[in-house]
C-alpha positions as a Python dict, from the first residue, in 0.01 Angstrom:
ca = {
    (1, 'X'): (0, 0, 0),
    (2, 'X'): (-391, 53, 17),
    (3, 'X'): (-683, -53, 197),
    (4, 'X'): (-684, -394, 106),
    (5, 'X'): (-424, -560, 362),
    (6, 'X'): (-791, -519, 573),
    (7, 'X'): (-1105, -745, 475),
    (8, 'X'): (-1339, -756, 781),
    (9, 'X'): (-1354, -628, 1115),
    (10, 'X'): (-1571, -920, 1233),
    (11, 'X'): (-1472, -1229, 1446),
    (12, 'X'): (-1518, -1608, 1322),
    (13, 'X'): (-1697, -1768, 1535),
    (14, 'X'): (-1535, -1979, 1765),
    (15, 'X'): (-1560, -2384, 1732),
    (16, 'X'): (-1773, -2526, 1973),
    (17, 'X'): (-1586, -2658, 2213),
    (18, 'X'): (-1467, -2330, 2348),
    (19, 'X'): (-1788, -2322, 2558),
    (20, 'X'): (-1672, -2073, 2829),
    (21, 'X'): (-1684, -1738, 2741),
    (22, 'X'): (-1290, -1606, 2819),
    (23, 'X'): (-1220, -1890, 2603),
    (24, 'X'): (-1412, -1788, 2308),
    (25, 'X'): (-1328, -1430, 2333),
    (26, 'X'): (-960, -1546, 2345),
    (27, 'X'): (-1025, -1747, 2005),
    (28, 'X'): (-1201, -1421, 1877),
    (29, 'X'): (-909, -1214, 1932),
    (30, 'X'): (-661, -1361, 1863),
    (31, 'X'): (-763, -1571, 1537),
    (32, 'X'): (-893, -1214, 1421),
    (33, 'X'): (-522, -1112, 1442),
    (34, 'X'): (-361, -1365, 1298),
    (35, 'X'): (-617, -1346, 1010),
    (36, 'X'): (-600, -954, 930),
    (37, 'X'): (-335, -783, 1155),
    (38, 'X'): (-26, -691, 871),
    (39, 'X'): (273, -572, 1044),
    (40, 'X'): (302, -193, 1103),
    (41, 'X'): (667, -246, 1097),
    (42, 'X'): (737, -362, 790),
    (43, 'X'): (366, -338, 580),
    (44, 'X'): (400, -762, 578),
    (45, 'X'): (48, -870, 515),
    (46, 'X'): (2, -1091, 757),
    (47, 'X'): (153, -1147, 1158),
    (48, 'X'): (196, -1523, 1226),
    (49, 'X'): (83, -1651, 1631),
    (50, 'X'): (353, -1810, 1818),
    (51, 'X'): (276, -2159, 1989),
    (52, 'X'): (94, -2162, 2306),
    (53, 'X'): (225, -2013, 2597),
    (54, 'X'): (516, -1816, 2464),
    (55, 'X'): (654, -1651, 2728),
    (56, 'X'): (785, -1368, 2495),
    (57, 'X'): (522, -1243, 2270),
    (58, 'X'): (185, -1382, 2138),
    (59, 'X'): (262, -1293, 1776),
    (60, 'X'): (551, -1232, 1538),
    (61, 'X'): (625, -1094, 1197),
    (62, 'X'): (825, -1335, 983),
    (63, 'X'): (977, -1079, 745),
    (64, 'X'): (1136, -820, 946),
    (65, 'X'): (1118, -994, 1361),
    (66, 'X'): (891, -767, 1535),
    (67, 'X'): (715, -910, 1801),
    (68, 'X'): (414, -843, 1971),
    (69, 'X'): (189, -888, 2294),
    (70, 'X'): (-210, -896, 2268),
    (71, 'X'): (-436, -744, 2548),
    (72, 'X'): (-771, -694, 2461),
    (73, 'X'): (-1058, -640, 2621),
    (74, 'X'): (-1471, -583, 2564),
    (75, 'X'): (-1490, -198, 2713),
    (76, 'X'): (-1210, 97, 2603),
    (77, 'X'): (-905, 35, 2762),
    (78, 'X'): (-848, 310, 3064),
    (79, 'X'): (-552, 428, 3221),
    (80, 'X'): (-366, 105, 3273),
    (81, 'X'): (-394, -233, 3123),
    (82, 'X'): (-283, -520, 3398),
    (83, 'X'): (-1, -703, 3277),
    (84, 'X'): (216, -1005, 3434),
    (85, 'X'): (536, -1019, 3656),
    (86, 'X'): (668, -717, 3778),
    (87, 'X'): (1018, -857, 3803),
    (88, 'X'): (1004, -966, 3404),
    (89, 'X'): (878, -678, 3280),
    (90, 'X'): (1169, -521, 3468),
    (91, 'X'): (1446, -747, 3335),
    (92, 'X'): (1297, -687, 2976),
    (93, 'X'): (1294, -322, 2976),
    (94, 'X'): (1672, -345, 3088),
    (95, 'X'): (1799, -574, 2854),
    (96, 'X'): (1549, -388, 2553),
    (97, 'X'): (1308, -715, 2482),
    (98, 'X'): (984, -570, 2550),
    (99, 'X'): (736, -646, 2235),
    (100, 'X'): (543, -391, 2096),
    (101, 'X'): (205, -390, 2224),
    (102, 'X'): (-174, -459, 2099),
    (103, 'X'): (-454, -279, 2226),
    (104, 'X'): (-790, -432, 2067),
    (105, 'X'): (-1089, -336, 2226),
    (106, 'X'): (-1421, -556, 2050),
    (107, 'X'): (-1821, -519, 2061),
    (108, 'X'): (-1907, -827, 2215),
    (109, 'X'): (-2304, -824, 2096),
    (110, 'X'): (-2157, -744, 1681),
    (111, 'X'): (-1917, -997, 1740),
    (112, 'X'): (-1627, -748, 1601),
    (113, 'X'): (-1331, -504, 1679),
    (114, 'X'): (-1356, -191, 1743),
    (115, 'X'): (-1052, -4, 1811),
    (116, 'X'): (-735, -139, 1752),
    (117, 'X'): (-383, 86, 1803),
    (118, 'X'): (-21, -100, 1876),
    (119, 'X'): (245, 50, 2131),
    (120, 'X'): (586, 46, 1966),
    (121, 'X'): (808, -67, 2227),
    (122, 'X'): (1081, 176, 2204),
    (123, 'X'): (801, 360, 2417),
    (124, 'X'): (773, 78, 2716),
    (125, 'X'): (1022, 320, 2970),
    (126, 'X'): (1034, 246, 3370),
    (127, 'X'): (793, 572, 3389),
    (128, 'X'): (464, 373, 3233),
    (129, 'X'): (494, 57, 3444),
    (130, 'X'): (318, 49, 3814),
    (131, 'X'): (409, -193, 4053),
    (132, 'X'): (100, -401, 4177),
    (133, 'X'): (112, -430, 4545),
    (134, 'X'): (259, -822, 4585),
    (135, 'X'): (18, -1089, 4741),
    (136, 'X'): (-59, -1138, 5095),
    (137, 'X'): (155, -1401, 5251),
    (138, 'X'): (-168, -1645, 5238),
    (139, 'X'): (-195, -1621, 4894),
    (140, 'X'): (-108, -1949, 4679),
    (141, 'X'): (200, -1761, 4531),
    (142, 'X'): (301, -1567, 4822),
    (143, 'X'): (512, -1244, 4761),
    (144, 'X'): (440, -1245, 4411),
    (145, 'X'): (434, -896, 4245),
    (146, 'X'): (263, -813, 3916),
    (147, 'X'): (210, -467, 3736),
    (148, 'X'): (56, -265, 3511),
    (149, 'X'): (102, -92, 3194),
    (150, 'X'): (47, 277, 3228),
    (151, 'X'): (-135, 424, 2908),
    (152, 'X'): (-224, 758, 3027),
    (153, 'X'): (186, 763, 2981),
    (154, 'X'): (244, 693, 2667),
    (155, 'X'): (280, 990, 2420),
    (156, 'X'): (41, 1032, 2157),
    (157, 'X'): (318, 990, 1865),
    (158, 'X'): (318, 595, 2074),
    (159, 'X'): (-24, 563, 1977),
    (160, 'X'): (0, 428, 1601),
    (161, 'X'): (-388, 393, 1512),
    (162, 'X'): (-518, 82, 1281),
    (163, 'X'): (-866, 66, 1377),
    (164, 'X'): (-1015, 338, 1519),
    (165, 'X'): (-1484, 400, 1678),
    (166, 'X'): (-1508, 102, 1408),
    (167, 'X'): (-1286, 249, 1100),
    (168, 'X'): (-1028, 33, 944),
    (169, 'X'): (-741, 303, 869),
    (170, 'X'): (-497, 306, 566),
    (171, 'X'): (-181, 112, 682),
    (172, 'X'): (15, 353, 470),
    (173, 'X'): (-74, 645, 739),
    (174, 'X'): (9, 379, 1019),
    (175, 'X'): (365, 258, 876),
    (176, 'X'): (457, 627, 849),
    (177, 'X'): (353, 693, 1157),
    (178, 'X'): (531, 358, 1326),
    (179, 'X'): (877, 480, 1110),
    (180, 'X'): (831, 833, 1293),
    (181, 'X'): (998, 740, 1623),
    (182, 'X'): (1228, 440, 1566),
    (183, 'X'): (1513, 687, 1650),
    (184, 'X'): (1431, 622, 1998),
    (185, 'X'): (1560, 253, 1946),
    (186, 'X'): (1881, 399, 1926),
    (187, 'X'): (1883, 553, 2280),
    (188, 'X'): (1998, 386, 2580),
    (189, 'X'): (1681, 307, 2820),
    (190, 'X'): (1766, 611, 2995),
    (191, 'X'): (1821, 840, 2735),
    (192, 'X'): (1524, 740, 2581),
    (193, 'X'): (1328, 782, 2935),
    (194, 'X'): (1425, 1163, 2910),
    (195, 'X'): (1305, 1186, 2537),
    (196, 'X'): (979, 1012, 2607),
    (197, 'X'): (902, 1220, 2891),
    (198, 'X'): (956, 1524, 2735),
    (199, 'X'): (728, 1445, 2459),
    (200, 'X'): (463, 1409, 2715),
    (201, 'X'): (511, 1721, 2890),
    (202, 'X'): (525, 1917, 2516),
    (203, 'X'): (212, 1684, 2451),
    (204, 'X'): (68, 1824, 2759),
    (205, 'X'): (78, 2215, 2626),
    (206, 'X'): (-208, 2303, 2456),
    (207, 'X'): (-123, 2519, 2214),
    (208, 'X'): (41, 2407, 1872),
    (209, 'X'): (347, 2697, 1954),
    (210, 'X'): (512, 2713, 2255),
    (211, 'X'): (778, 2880, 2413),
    (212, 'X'): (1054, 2709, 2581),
    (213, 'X'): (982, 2830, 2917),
    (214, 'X'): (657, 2666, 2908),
    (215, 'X'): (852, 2304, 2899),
    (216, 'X'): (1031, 2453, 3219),
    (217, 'X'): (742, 2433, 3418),
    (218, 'X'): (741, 2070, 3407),
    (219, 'X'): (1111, 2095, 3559),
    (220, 'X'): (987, 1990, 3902),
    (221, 'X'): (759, 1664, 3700),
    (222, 'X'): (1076, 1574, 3518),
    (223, 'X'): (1317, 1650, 3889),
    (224, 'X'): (1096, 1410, 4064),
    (225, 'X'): (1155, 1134, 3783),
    (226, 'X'): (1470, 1147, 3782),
    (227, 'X'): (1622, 1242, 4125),
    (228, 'X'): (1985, 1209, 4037),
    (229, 'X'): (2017, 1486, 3770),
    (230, 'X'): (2034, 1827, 3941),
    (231, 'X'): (2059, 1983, 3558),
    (232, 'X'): (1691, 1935, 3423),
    (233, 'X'): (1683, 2250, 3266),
    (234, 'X'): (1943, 2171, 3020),
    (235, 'X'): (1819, 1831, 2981),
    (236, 'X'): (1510, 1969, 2850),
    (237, 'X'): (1671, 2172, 2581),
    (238, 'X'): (1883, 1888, 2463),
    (239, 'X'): (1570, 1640, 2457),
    (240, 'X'): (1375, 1934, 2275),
    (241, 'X'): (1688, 1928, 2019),
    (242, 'X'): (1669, 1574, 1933),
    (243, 'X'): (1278, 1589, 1882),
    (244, 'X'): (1311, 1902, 1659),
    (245, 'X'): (1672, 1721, 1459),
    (246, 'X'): (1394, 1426, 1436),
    (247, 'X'): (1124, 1599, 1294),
    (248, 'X'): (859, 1605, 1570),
    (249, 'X'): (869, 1931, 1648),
    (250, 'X'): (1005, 2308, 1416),
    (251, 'X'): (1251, 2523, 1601),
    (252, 'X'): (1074, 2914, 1545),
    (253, 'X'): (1366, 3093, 1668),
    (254, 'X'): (1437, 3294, 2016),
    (255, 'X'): (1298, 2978, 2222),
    (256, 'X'): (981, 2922, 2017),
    (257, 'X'): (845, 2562, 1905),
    (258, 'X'): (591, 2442, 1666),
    (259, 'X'): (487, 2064, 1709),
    (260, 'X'): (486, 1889, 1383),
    (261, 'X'): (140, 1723, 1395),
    (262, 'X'): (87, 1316, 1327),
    (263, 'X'): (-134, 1312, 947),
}
C-alpha cells in the first residue's frame, strides 16, 4: 500500500445552506472523512458514513465491520474529549461495543486537517472514562450524567497516527501499527484493564531499559485501580509477560526490559 489512499488534506466547502458555523464545520469534517479516511483496520480505501443520527458509530468500514466515532475539533485536543451518556458508554464497554475513535483536529482559516490519529477500541477501559458531574435538578434533563474520554490515558501504542503538524503518513506504518495490539481484543474487559494500565506505567519510565522493580513503584497507582486484588506485584509480572510474548516489549534477563519502539 503507498501514499496514494491520501489525495488532499483540505475541506470542500460546504453548500450554502449550512450557514451556521457548527454546521459547516460538521460538513467539513465529516465529508473530509468519508472522502479520504481508508480504514486502518483493514487498508479498505475508503470508510462509508452511517445515516444520520446513528446512535452507534458515525462511520463504518464495509469490508472488514469496524466502526468508528468522529470528534473533532478546531484547537489540539487536551486531556479529555467530552463525550455523551455516561450510562451508555458504560453498558458498551461491558458488553465490548465501543467504536474505535477519531481524533481530527483542523485549521479553520486553511480550511484543512491537521492532525488526525484513531483510538482502537480494544483501548476504551473503565480507567479513561470520567464521570461528568449529572445536571442540577432544574436542568431540562434533570439527573442526567455525561462523561468524558480521558486521553492523557491512553497508551502511546493506542495512538495509531494518520495525519500528523499537517503530514499525511504512509497507511502501511499505520495498519502495522493498528495490527500491533489487537491481542488485547482477546482479553476480557478486565484483563485487558490490567494490560493497558501497565503499558502506561512502562510508558511512563523514561528510559528505553528498565528494570522490573521500576514497574513496582507504580504498585500503589495500579492498588488504587483496582482495590480488590491484594496481589499487584504478581499481576505486574504476568501483564509484563504478555506484552513481552506480544512483542511490545524484549525480556533482557535477571528482571531487565527493553521496550520495542512503534516505527
Amino acid at each position: 500500500m503507498s501514499n496514494d489512499r491520501w489525495t488532499r488534506l483540505s475541506f470542500r466547502e460546504a453548500p450554502a445552506e449550512y450557514v451556521g458555523p457548527t454546521q459547516k464545520v460538521r460538513i467539513w469534517t465529516e465529508g473530509w472523512v468519508a472522502d479520504q479516511m481508508f480504514c486502518p483496520s483493514c487498508g479498505e480505501r475508503r470508510i462509508e458514513q452511517h445515516k444520520a443520527n446513528n446512535p452507534a458509530a458515525d462511520f463504518y468500514c464495509r469490508k472488514c465491520g469496524e466502526e468508528f466515532e468522529l470528534k473533532s475539533q478546531r484547537a489540539r485536543f487536551g486531556a479529555r474529549i467530552v463525550d455523551g451518556a455516561l450510562a451508555t458508554m458504560t453498558s458498551r464497554l461491558a458488553a465490548g461495543r465501543a467504536p474505535n475513535l477519531l481524533v481530527l483536529n483542523y485549521d479553520k482559516d486553511r480550511a484543512e486537517v491537521r492532525n488526525l490519529l484513531v483510538i482502537p477500541k480494544q483501548f476504551f477501559v473503565s480507567s479513561i472514562i470520567e464521570a461528568r458531574r449529572p445536571l442540577s435538578s432544574t436542568a431540562r434533563r434533570a439527573g442526567w450524567q455525561g462523561c468524558n474520554i480521558l486521553l492523557s490515558r491512553v497508551p502511546d501504542a493506542g495512538n495509531v497516527w494518520l495525519v500528523q503538524d499537517g503530514a499525511m503518513r504512509d497507511p502501511q506504518a499505520a495498519l502495522e501499527d493498528w495490527r500491533r495490539t489487537l491481542f488485547l481484543r482477546e482479553a476480557s474487559p478486565l484483563a485487558r484493564g490490567w494490560l493497558v494500565e501497565v503499558l502506561m506505567c512502562v510508558e511512563a519510565i523514561t528510559a528505553n531499559e528498565f528494570a522490573l522493580a521500576d514497574v513496582y513503584a507504580f504498585e500503589a497507582h495500579l492498588a488504587s485501580l483496582y482495590p480488590g486484588n491484594d496481589n499487584v506485584r504478581p499481576k505486574i509480572r504476568q501483564q509484563l509477560q504478555v506484552l513481552r510474548d506480544r512483542g511490545l516489549l524484549e525480556f533482557l534477563g535477571s528482571g531487565q526490559y527493553r521496550k520495542r519502539r512503534l516505527q
